[in-house]
LOSE-436811 format. One record per atom (N, C-alpha, C): atom name; x, z negated, y negated. Coordinates in steps of 0.05 Angstrom, whole numbers, plus 5000, padded with zeros to 4 digits. Layout:
N
<atom:CA, px:X, pz:Z, py:Y> $
...
//
This chain:
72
<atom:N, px:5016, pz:5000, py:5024> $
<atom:CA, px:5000, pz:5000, py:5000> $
<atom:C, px:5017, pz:5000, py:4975> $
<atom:N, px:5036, pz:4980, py:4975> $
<atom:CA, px:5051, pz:4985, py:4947> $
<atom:C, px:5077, pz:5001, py:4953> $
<atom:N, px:5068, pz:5027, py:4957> $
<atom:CA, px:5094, pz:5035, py:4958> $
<atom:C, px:5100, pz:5048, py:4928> $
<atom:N, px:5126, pz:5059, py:4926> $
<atom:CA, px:5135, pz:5066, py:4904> $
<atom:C, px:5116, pz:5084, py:4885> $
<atom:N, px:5110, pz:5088, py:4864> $
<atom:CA, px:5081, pz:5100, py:4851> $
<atom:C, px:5093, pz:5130, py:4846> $
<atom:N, px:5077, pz:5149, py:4834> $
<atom:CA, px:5081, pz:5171, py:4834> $
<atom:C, px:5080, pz:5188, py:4859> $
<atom:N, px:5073, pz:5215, py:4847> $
<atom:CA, px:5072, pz:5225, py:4884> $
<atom:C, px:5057, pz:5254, py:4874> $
<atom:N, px:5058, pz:5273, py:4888> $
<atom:CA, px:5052, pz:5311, py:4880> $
<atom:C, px:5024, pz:5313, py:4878> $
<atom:N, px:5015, pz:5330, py:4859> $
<atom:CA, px:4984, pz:5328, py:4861> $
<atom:C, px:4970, pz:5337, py:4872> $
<atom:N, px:4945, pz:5319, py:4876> $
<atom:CA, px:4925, pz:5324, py:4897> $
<atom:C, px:4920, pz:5306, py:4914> $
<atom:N, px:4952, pz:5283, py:4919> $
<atom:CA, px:4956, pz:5275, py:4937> $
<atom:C, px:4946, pz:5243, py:4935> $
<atom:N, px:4922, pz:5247, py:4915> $
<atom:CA, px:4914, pz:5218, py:4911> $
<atom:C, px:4929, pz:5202, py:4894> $
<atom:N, px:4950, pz:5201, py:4892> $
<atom:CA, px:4974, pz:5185, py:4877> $
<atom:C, px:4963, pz:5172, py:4849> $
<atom:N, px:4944, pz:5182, py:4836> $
<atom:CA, px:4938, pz:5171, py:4812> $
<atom:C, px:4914, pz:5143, py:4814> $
<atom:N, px:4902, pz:5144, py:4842> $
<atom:CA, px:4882, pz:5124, py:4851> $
<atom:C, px:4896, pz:5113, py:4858> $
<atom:N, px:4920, pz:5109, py:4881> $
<atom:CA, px:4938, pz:5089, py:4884> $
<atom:C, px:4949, pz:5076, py:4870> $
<atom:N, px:4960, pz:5089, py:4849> $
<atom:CA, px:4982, pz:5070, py:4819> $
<atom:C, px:4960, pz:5059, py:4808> $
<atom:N, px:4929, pz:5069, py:4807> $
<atom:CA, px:4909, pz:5050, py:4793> $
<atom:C, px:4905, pz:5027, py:4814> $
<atom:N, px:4903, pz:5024, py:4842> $
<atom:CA, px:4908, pz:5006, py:4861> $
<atom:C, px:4925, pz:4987, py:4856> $
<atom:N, px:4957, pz:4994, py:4855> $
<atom:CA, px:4978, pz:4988, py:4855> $
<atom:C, px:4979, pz:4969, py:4826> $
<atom:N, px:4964, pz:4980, py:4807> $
<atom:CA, px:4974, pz:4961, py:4778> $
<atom:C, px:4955, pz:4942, py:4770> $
<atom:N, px:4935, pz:4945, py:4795> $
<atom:CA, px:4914, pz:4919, py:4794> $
<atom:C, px:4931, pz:4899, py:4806> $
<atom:N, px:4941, pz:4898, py:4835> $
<atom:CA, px:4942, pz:4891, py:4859> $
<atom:C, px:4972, pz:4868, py:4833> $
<atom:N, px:4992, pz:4882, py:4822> $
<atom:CA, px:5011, pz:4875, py:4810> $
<atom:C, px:4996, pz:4861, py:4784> $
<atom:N, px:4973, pz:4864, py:4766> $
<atom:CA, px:4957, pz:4847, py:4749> $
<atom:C, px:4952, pz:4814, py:4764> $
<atom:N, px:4936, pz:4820, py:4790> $
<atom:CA, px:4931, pz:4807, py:4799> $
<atom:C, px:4950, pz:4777, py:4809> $
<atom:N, px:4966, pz:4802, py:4819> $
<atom:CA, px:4989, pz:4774, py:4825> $
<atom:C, px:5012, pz:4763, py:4807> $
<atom:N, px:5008, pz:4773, py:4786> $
<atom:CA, px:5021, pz:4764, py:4750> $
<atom:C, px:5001, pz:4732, py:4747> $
<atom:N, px:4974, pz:4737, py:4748> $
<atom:CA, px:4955, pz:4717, py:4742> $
<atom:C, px:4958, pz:4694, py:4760> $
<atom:N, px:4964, pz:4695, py:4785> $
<atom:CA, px:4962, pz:4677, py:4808> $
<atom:C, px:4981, pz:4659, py:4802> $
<atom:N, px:5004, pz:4665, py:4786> $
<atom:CA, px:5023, pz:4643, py:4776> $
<atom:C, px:5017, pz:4612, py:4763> $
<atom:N, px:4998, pz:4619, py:4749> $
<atom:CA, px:4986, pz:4592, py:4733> $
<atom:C, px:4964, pz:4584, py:4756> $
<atom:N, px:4959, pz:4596, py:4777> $
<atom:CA, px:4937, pz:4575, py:4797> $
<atom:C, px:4964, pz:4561, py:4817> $
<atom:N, px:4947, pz:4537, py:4828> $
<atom:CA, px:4966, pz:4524, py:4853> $
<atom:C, px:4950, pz:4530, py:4875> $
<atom:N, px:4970, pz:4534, py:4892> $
<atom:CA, px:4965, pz:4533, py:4925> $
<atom:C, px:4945, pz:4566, py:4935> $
<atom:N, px:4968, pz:4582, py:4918> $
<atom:CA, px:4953, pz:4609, py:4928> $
<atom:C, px:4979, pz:4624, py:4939> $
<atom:N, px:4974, pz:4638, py:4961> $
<atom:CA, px:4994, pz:4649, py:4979> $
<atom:C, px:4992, pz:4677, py:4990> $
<atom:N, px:5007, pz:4697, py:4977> $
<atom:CA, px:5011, pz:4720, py:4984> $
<atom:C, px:5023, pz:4723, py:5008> $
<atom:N, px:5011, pz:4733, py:5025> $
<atom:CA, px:5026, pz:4744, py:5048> $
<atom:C, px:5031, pz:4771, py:5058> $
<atom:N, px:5045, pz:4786, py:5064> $
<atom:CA, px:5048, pz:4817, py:5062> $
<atom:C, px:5073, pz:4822, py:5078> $
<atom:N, px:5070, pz:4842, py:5094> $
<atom:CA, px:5080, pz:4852, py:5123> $
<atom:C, px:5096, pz:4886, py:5111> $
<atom:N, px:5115, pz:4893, py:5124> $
<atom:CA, px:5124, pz:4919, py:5120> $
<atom:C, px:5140, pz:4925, py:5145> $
<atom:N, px:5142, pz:4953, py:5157> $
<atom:CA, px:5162, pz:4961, py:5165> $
<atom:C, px:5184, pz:4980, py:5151> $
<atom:N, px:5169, pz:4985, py:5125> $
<atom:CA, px:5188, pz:5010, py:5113> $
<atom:C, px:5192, pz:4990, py:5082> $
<atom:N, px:5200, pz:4975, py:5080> $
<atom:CA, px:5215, pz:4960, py:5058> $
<atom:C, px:5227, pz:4982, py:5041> $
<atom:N, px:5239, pz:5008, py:5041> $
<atom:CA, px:5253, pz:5018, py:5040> $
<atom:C, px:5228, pz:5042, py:5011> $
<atom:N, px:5215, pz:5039, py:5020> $
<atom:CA, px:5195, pz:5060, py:5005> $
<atom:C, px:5177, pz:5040, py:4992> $
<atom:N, px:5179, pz:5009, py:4980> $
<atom:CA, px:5153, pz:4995, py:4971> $
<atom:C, px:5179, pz:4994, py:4938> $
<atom:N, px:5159, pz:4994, py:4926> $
<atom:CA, px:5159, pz:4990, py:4891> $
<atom:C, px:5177, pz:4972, py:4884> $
<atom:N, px:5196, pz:4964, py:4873> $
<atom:CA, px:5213, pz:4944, py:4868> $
<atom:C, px:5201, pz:4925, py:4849> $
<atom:N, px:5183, pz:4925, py:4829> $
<atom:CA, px:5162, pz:4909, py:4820> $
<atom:C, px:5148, pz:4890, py:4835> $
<atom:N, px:5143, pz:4897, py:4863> $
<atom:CA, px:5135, pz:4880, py:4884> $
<atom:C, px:5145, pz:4861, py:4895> $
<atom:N, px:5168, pz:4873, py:4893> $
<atom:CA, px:5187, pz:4855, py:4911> $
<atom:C, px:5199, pz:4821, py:4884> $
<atom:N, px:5195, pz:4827, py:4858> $
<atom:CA, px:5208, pz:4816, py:4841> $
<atom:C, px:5204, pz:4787, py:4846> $
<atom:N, px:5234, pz:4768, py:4850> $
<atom:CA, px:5225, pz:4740, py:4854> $
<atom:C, px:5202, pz:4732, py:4834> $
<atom:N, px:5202, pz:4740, py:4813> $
<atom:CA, px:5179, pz:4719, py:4799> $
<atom:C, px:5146, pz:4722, py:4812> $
<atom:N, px:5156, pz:4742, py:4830> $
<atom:CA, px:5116, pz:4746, py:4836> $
<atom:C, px:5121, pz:4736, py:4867> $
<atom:N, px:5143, pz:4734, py:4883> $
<atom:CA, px:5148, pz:4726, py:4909> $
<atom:C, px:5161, pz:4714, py:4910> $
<atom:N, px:5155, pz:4682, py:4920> $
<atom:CA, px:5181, pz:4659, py:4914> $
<atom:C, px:5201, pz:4674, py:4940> $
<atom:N, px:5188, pz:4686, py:4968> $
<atom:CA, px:5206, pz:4677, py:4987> $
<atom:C, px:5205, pz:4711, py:4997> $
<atom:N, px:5226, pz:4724, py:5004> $
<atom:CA, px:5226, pz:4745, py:5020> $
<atom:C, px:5245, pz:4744, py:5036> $
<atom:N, px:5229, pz:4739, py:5075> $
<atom:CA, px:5238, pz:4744, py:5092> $
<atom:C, px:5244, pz:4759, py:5109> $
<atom:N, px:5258, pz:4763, py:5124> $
<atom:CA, px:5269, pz:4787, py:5141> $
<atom:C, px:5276, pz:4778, py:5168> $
<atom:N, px:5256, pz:4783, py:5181> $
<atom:CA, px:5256, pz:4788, py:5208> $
<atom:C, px:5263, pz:4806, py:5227> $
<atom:N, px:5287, pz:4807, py:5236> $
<atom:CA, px:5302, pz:4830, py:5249> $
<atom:C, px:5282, pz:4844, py:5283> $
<atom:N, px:5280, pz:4861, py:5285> $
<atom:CA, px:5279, pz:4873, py:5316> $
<atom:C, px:5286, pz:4851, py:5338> $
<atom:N, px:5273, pz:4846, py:5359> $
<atom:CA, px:5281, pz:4825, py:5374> $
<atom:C, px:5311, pz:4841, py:5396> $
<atom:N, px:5337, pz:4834, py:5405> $
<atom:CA, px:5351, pz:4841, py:5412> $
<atom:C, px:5343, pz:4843, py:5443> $
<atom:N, px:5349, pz:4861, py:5456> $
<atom:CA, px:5346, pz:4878, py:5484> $
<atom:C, px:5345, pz:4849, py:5500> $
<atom:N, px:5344, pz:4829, py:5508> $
<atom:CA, px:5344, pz:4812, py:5520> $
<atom:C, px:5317, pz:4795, py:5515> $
<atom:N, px:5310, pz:4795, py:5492> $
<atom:CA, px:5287, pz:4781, py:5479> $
<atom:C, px:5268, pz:4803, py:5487> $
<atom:N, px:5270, pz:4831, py:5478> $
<atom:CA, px:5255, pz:4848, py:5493> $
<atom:C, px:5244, pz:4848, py:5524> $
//
């Protein structure tokens, strides 16, 4: 969902960045409430918005590696 904004036309891209700059409003505001908790999953880290990722809107970003061939 938040991946990086922009994108060729047609391809929807302008409903998403309107998605995308709510979703980022939203979680600007959640700062002054207590005990609210974002939680959000990726496999492609690599393609999400760097706005998202910014410590001030995510105290904690973890990284959970592939389980190694044995754990498999």
């Amino acid at each position: 969902m938040a991946k990086s904004r922009g994108g060729s036309a047609g391809d929807g891209g302008d409903a998403a960045d309107r998605v995308y700059n709510q979703i980022l409003t939203e979680m600007d505001g959640m700062r002054a409430k207590n005990k609210v908790f974002v939680i959000g999953a990726t496999t492609r880290k690599i393609i999400m918005h760097k706005a998202i990722l910014q410590l001030d809107r995510l105290d904690h970003l973890i990284y959970i590696p592939l389980p190694d061939a044995q754990v498999q």
